[in-house]
N, C-alpha and C positions, 0 to 999 in steps of 0.2 A: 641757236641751240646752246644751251649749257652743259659742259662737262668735267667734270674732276676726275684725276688720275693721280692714283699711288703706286709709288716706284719702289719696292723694296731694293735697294741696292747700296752696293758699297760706293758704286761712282760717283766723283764728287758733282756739283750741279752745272759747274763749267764741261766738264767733259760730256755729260748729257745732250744738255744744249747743245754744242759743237756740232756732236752729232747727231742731232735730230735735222741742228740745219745743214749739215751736208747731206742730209738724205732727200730733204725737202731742196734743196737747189738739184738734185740728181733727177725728182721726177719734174721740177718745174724750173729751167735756168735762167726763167725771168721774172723768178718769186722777188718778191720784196721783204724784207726783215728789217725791224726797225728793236734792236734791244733799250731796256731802260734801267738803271741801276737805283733803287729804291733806297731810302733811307732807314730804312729795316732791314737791308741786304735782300732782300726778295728781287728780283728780277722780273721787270714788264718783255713781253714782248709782243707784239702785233706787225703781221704779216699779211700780205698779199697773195695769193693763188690759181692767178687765175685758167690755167692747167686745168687745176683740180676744183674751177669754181667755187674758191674758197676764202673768205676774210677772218682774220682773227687776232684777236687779244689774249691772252695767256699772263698767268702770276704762277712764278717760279717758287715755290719756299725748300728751302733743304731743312729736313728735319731728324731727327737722331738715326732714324730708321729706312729713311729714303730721303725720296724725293715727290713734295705733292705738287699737283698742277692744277689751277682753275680757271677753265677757259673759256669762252664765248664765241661761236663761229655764226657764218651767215653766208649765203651767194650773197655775189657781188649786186645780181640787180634789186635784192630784198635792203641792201646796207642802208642806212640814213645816220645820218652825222650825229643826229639826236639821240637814235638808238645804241650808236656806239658811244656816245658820251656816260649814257646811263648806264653803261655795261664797264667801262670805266672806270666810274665812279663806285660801284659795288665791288667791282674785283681789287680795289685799289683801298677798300675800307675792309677789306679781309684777312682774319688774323686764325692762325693757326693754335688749336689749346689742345692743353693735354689728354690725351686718351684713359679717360677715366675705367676703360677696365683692364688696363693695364696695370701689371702689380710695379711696385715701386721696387729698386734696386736690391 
């Protein structure tokens, strides 16, 4: 399943994450997190769930107004290495543009 999430918020994108994984270690203490630091400053992260029956890859951007997220989940026994390559590879070639009906400054 594919999901995107906008965060209007002042928090910066480190204090999000932190806490999103301490909440995700709180319902599952033997989640896996594996963070990635991008060359764009975007943030990979994919995780483990198995609690919550859950795998996933996630692209972090901070943007003027928030915080977006594009993520990709899956049960564990649906996961296949191929499938998560190619979910990879699109969340990884994903760029964030400007919100054209937004008025300018």
């Amino acid at each position: 399943m594919f999901d995107h999430k906008i965060i209007l918020t002042k928090v910066s994108l480190r204090e999000h994450l932190d806490r999103w994984k301490s909440l995700l270690i709180r319902v599952d203490p033997k989640a896996e997190i594996k963070e990635e630091k991008n060359p764009d400053g975007t943030l990979t992260v994919t995780y483990t769930a198995l609690a919550g029956e859950e795998i996933g890859i996630s692209r972090y951007f901070s943007g003027n107004d928030g915080i977006y997220i594009f993520s990709y989940r899956v049960r564990p026994k649906l996961k296949t290495e191929g499938r998560m390559k190619i979910w990879r590879s699109i969340l990884s070639s994903a760029k964030l543009v400007p919100n054209p009906l937004r008025k300018k400054g």
